[in-house]
C-alpha positions in Angstrom: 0.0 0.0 0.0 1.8 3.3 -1.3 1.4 7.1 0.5 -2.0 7.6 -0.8 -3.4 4.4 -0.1 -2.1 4.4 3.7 -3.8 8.0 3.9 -7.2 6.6 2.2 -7.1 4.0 4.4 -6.5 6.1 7.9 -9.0 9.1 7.1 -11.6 6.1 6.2 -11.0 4.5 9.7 -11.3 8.1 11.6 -14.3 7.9 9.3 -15.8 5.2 10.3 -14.6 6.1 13.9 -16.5 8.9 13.8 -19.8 6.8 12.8 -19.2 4.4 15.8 -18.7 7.2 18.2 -22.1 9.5 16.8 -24.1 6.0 17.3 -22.6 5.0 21.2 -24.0 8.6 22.1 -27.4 8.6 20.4 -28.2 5.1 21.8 -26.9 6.3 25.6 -29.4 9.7 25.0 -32.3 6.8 24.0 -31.5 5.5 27.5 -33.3 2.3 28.5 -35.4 2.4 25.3 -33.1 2.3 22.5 -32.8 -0.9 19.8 -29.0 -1.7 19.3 -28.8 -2.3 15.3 -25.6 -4.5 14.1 -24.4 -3.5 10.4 -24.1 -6.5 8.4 -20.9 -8.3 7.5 -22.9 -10.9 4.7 -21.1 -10.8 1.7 -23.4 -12.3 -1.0 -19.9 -12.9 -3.0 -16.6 -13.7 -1.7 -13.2 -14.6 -3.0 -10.8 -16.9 -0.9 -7.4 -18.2 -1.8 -6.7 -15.9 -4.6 -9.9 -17.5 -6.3 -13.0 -15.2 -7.3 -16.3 -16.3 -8.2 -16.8 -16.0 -11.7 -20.1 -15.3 -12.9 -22.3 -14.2 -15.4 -24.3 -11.1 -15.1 -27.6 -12.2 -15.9 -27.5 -14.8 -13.0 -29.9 -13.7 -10.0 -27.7 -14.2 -6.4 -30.0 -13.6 -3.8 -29.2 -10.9 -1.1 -29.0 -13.1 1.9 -27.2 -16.7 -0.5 -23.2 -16.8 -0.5 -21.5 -17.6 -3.6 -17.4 -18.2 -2.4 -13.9 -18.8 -3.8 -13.8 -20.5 -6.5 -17.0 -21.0 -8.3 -18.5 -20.4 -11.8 -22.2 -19.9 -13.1 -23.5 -20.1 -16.1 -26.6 -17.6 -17.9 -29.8 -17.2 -16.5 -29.1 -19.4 -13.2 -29.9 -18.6 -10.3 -29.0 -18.7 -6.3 -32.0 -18.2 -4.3 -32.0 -16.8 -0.2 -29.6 -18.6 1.9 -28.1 -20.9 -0.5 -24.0 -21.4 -0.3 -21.4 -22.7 -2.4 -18.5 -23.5 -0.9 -15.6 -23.2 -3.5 -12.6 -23.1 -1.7 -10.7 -26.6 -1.3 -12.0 -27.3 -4.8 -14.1 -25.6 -7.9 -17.9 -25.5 -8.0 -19.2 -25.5 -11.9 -22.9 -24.8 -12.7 -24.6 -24.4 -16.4 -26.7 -22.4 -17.8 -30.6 -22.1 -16.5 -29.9 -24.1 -13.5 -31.8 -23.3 -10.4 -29.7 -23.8 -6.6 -33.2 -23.1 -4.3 -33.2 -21.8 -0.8 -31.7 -22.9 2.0 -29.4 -25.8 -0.3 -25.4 -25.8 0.2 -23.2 -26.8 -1.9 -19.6 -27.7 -1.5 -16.7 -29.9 -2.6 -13.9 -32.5 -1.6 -10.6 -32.1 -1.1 -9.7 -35.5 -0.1 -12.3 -38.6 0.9 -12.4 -42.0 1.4 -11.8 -43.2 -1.7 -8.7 -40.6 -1.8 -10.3 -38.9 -4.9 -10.2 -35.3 -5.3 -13.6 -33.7 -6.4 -15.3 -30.6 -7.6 -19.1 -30.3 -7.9 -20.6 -30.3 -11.4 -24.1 -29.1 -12.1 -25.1 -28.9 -15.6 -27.4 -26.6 -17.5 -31.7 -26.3 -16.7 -30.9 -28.7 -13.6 -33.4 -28.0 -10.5 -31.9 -28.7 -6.9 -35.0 -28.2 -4.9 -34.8 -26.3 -1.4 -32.6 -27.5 1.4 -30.9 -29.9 -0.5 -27.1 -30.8 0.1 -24.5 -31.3 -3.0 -21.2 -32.6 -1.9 -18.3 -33.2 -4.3 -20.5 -34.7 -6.7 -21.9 -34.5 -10.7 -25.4 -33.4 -11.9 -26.0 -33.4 -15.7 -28.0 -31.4 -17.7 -31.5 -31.4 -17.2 -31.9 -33.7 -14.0 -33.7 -32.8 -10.9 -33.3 -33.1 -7.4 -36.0 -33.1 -4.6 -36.2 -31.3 -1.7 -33.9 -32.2 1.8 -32.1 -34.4 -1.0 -28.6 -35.1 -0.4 -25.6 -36.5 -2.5 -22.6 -37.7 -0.9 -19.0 -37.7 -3.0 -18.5 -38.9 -6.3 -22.5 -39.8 -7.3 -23.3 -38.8 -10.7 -26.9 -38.3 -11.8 -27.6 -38.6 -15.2 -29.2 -36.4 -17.7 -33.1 -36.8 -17.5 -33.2 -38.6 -14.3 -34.6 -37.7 -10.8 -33.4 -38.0 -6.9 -36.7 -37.8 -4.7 -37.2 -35.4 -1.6 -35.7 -36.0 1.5 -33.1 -39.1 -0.3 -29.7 -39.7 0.2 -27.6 -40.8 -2.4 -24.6 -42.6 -1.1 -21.6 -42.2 -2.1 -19.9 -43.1 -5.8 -23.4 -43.8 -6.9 -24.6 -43.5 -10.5 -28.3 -42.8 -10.9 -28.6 -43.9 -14.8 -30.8 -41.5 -17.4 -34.3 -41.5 -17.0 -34.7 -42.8 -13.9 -36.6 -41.9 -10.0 -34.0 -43.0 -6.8 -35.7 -42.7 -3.5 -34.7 -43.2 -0.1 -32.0 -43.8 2.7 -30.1 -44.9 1.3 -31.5 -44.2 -2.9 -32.2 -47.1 -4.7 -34.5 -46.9 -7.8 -38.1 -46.8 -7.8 -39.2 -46.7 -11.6 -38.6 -44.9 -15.0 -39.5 -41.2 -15.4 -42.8 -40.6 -17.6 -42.1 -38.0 -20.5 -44.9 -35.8 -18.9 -42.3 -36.1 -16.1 -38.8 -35.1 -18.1 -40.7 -32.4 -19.8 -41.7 -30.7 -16.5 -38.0 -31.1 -15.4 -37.3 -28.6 -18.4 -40.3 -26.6 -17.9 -39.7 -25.9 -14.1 -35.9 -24.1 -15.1 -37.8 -22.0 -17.7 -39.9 -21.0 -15.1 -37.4 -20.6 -12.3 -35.5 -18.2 -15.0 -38.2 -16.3 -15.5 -39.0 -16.4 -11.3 -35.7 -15.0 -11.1 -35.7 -12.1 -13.3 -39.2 -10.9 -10.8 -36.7 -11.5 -8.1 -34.0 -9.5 -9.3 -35.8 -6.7 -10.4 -37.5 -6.3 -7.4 -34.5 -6.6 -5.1 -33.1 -3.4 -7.3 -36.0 -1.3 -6.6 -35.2 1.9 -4.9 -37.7 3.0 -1.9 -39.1 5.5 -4.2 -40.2 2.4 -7.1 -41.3 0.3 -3.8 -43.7 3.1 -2.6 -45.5 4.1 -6.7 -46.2 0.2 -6.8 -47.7 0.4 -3.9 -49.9 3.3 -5.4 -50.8 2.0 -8.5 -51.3 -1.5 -7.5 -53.8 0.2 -5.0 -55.3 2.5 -8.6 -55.8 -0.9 -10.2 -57.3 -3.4 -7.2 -60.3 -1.1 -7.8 -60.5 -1.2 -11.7 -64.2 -1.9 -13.0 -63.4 -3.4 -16.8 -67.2 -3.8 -17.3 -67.8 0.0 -16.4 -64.8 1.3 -18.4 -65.9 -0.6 -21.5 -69.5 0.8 -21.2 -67.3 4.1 -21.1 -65.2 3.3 -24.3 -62.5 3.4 -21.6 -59.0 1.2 -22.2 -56.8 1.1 -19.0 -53.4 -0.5 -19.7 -52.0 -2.1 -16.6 -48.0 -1.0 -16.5 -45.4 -2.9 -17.5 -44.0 -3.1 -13.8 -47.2 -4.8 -12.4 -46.7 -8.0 -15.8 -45.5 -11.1 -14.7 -44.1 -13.4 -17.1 -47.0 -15.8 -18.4 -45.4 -18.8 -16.5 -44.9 -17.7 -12.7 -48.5 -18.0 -12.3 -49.2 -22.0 -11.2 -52.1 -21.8 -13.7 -50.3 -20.8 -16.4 -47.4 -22.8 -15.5 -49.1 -26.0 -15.6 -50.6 -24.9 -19.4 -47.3 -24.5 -20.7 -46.3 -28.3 -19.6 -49.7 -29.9 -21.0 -48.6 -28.2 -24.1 
């Protein structure tokens, strides 16, 4: 750190000194009824090691998920609230479209049993469904695992195949294409039904398109917040039979739109078709 940087660095911390000291004295004039706030430390992405995430910009990171060392997402994934990926004693590679849900970790292997060294490996349009626990293992494209699922080191699950809720998939296990596992330990239960492989696909369309409304709302300034507020209020009251006795045409903004398949409804049309 040069001259400059060293003085950056100090007037920051007198700063920041300064902060501390103004918010000791307010909460000591509040007295017995003051409500101690602690900043927050989270950072949604981390390097360690010398090794930065590497990620692409249309990927949604939720606010409150942790995305660390090294780790690398593809387009249009996303990492929803208090997900983490663990890349630092090994890498952590996921596709595009692929969908980590809340509350699911992900991490790697450095050495195991078996003595093998392992990265995780999640293909593109996979779903990982919420609280589930990847461990130093390999997902292919377009598979999908349940909720509370986890997968020990060196499993592989194949393209087009499942892992049900709550399972655990031992380790070095292959679960072949097209395929359901269940249980504790997994052991196969049937073939998947097409119906079934094409909602694998449809369910990362529509966790893309989730995402986006998640994004975009988590960019919202207070100002945005407070007008939706207003005009979702203007148009809870909206007569359409009145207004087209009037000749009246009311176009609801483009803010208030969700994409056709968020809505369960909708969603399930676009599988039938």
């Amino acid at each position: 750190m040069g001259t400059l940087g060293r003085a950056i660095f100090t007037v920051g911390k007198w700063i920041r000194g300064t902060g501390q000291a103004m918010d000791r004295l307010g909460s000591t004039i509040q007295g017995g009824h003051r409500i101690e706030e602690q900043v927050s430390r989270h950072r949604t992405v981390m390097g360690i090691f010398e090794k930065e995430p590497r990620i692409q910009r249309d990927v949604f990171v939720a606010p409150s998920a942790a995305v660390i060392g090294d780790v690398e997402i593809g387009h249009g994934s996303s990492i929803w609230y208090g997900s983490i990926l663990r890349g630092d004693v090994n890498s952590i590679h996921i596709g595009s479209g692929t969908n980590i849900q809340d509350n699911s970790l992900v991490h790697v292997a450095r050495a195991n049993i078996s003595g093998k060294v392992l990265p995780t490996i999640i293909g593109s349009n996979v779903t990982v469904g919420h609280s589930a626990v990847l461990h130093a293992c390999t997902i292919e494209d377009e598979a999908f695992v349940g909720m509370g699922a986890t997968l020990l080191d060196g499993v592989v699950v194949e393209k087009h195949s499942m892992v049900g809720a709550g399972s655990l998939v031992k380790q070095n296990t292959t679960i072949p294409s097209g395929e359901v596992w269940v249980g504790n330990p997994a052991k196969f239960l049937r073939k998947l039904t097409e119906e079934e492989i094409a909602f694998i696909a449809q369910s990362a369309t529509n966790y893309i398109n989730l995402a986006q409304v998640h994004a975009a709302e988590n960019a919202k300034s207070f100002d945005e917040i407070e007008l939706e507020k207003m005009l979702r209020k203007k148009y809870a009251h909206k007569d359409e039979e009145y207004d087209s006795m009037l000749g009246v045409v009311r176009e609801i903004p483009p803010e208030l739109i969700l994409p056709d398949n968020i809505l369960p409804h909708n969603a399930q049309k676009a599988v039938a078709h």
